[in-house]
C-alpha positions as CSV (number, residue, x, y, z in Angstrom):
1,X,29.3,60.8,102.1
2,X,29.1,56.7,101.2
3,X,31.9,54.7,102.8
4,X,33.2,53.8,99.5
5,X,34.1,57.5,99.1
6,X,35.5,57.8,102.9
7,X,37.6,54.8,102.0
8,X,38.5,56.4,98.6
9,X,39.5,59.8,100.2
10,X,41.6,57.7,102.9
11,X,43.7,56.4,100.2
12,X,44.4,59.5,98.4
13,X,45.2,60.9,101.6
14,X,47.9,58.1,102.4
15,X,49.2,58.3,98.8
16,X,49.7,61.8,99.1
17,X,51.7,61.4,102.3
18,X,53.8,58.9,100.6
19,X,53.8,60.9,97.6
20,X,55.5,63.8,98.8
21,X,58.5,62.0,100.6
22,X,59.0,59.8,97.5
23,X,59.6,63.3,95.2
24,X,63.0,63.7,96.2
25,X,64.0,64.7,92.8
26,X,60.6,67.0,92.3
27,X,61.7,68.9,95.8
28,X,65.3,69.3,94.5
29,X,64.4,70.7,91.0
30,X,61.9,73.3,92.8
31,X,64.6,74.3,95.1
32,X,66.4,75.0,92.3
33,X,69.9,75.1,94.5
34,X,72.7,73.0,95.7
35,X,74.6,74.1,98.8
36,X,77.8,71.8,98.8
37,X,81.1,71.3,101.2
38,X,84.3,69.8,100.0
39,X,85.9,68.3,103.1
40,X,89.2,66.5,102.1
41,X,90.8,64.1,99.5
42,X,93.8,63.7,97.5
43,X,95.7,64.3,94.5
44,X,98.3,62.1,92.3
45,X,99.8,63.8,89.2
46,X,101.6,61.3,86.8
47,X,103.9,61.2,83.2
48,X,105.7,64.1,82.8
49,X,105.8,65.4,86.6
50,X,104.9,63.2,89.8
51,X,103.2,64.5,92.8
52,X,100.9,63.6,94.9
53,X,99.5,65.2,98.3
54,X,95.8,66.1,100.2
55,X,94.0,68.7,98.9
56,X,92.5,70.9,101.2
57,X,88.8,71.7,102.1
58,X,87.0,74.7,100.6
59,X,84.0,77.2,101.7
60,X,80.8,75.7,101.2
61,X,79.7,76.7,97.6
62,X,76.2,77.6,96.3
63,X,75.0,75.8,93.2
64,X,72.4,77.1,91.0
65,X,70.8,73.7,89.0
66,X,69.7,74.6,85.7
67,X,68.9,71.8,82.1
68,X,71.9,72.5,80.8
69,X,71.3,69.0,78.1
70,X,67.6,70.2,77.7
71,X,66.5,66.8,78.8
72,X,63.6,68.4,81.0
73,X,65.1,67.5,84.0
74,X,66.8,70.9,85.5
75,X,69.6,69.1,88.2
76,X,72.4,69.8,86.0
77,X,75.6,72.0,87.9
78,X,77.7,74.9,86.1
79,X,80.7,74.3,87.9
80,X,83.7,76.4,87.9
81,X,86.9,74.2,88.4
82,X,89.0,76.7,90.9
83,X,85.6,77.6,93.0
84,X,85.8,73.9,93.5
85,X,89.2,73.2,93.9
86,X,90.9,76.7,94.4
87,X,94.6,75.3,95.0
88,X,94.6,74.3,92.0
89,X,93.5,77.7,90.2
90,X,92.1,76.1,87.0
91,X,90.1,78.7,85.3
92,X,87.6,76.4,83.4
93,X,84.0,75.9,83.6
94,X,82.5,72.4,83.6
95,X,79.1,71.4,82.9
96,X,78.0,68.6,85.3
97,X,75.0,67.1,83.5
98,X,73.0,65.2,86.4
99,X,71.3,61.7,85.9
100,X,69.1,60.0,88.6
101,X,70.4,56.7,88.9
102,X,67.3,55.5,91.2
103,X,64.7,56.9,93.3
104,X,61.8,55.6,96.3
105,X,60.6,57.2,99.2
106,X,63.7,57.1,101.1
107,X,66.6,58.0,99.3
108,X,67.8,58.9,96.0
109,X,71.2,58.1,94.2
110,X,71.4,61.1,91.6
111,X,75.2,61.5,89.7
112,X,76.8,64.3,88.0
113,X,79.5,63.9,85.5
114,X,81.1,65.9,82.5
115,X,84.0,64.5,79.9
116,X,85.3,67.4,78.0
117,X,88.1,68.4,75.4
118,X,89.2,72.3,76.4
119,X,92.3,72.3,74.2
120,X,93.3,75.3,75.9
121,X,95.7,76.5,77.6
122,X,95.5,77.6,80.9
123,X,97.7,78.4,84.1
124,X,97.6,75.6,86.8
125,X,99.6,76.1,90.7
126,X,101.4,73.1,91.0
127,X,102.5,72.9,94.5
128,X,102.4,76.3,94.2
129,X,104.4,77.2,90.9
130,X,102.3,78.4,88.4
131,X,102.8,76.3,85.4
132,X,101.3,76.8,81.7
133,X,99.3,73.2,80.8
134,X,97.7,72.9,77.4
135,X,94.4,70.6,78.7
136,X,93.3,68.1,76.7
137,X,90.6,66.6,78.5
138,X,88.6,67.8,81.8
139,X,86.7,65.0,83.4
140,X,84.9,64.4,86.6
141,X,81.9,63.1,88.5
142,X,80.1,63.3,91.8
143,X,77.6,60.9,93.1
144,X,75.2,61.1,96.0
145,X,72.7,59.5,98.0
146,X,69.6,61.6,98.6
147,X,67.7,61.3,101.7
148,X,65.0,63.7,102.8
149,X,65.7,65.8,106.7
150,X,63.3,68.0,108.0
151,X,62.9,71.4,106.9
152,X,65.4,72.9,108.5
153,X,67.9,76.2,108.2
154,X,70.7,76.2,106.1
155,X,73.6,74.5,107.8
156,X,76.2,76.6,105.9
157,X,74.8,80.3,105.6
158,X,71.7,81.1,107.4
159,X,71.1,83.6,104.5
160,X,70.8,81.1,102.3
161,X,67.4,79.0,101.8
162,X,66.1,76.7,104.1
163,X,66.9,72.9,103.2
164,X,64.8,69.8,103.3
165,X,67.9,67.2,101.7
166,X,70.9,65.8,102.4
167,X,73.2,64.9,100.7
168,X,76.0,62.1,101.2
169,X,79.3,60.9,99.0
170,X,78.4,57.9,97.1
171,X,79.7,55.7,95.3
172,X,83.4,55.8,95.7
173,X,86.4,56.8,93.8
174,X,85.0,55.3,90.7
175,X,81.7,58.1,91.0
176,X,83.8,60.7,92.6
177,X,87.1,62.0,91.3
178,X,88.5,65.2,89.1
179,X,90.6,64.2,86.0
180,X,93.2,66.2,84.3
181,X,95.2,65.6,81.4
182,X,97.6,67.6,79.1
183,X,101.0,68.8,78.2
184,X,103.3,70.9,80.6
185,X,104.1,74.4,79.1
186,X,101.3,74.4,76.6
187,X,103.5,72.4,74.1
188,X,102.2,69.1,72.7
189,X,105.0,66.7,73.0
190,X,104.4,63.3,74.3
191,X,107.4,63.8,77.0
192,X,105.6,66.5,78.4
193,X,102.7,64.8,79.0
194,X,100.7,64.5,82.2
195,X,97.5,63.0,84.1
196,X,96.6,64.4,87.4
197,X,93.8,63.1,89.4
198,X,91.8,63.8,92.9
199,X,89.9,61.0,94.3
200,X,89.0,60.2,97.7
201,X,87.0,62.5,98.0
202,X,85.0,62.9,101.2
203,X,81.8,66.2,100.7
204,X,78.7,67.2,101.5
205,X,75.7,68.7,101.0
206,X,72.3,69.9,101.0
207,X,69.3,71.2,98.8
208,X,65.6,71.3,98.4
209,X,63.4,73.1,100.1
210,X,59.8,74.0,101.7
211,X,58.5,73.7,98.1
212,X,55.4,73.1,96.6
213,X,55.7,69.1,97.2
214,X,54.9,70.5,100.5
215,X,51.9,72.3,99.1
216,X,54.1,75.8,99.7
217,X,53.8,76.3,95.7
218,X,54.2,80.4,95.9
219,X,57.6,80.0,98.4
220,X,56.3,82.1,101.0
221,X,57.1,79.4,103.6
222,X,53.5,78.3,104.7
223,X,50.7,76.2,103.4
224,X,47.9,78.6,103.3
225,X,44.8,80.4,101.0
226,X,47.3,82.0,98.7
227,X,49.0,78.3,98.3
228,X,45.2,77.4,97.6
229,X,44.0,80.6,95.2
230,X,47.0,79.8,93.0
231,X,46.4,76.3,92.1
232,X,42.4,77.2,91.3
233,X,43.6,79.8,89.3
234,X,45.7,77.8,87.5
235,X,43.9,74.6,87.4
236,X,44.0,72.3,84.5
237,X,46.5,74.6,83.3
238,X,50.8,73.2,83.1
239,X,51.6,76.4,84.8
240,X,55.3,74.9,86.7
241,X,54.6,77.5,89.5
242,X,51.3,76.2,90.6
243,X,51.9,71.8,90.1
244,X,52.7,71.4,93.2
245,X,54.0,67.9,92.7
246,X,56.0,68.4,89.5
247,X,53.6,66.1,87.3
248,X,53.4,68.9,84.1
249,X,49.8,69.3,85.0
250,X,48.3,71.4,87.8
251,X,45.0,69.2,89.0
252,X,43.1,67.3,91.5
253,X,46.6,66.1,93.0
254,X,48.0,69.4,93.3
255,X,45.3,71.0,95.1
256,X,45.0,67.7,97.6
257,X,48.6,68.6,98.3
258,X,47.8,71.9,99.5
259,X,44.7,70.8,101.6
260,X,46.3,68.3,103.1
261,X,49.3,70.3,104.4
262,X,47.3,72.9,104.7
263,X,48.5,75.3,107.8
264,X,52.1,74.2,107.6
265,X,55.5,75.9,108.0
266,X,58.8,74.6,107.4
267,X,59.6,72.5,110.7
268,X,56.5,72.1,111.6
């Protein structure tokens, strides 16, 4: 082999490395889940009652991402309001549609955030009274910074995959806060009008996975012939399964990616 190709094969090698630390986003759309912790904040409800108070933790949740906006990017959270916030007990889906604000090999800031008019009436637990609330508008957003850990277990359920991202509150109060508005008792009158609001928010999370940035493109948790079979099968082919680094085209790149982590496990 000439130098010139030693030199050339070096490079690849050293841009594959840096490759797969910089797909931060790639990693978390393949692991396809969000494991998140709410840890503490608080609440202020204004106009036609006044509260405020803490709000209390809750069980780590499991997210499942999906393209809910069919923008091709599949980070977007279904997220039910009381798995989120049980005290509350607001029966109400919202769709968190997930943007990536900016990305390099060290971190990513990715935020979620919905703005919606229910016009429904729901029940709400209002310092525990259940109260009838026509809601108007449901907003809210979440913003984290993204940096890559080693594969590790999942810190919340060991059931649950293994993770290879964490994720950190970002952004403050401005990125992270649950909005509320309508009228008490369902009837629209201006009187009865009120705005609650949870911000400082402090949570937690993680996602990813030993994925196929890692050259694991058929999950099994190591790098190995299968990994390799599948991408020659599937070579030149857009098969998602098989592009190991998320590009839309399984090639030269992907199958690098599998050689050169060939014999790999998560932690290792």
């Amino acid at each position: 082999m000439s130098m010139r190709k030693v030199l050339a094969l070096s490079a690849l090698c050293a841009a594959l490395a840096t490759t797969a630390n910089a797909q931060l986003v790639t990693n978390l759309e393949q692991g396809g889940k969000v494991y998140w912790r709410f840890n503490s904040g608080q609440y202020s409800i204004t106009g036609a009652l006044t509260l405020s108070g803490d709000v209390d933790s809750s069980d780590p949740l499991e997210f499942t991402l999906q393209d809910l906006n069919n923008d091709g990017l599949a980070i977007d959270i279904e997220l039910r309001v009381q798995d989120l916030f049980p005290d509350l007990e607001i029966q109400y889906t919202l769709n968190l549609i997930g943007t990536v604000v900016s990305e390099n090999a060290n971190e990513a800031i990715i935020r979620w955030a919905a703005d919606e008019n229910p016009n429904q009436c729901v029940w709400v637990s209002l310092s525990g009274t259940q109260v009838q609330v026509l809601i108007t508008r449901l907003a809210g957003a979440l913003q984290a910074r993204v940096t890559p850990v080693s594969c590790q277990a999942n810190p919340y359920n060991s059931s649950w995959q293994n993770v290879t991202l964490q994720f950190d509150e970002n952004g403050g109060d401005e990125n992270n806060f649950l909005l509320v508005e309508g009228y008490l008792f369902c009837f629209p009158n201006q009187q009865l009008f009120a705005q609650a609001r949870i911000f400082d928010m402090d949570w937690e999370a993680y996602g990813g996975g030993f994925t196929g940035v890692f050259g694991n493109v058929n999950g099994d948790g190591v790098v190995d012939d299968a990994d390799l079979l599948q991408v020659l099968f599937n070579f030149g082919s857009d098969d998602a399964a098989s592009d190991a680094n998320g590009d839309g085209v399984v090639d030269d790149a992907d199958l690098l990616l599998v050689l050169f982590n060939f014999g790999a496990t998560c932690g290792s």
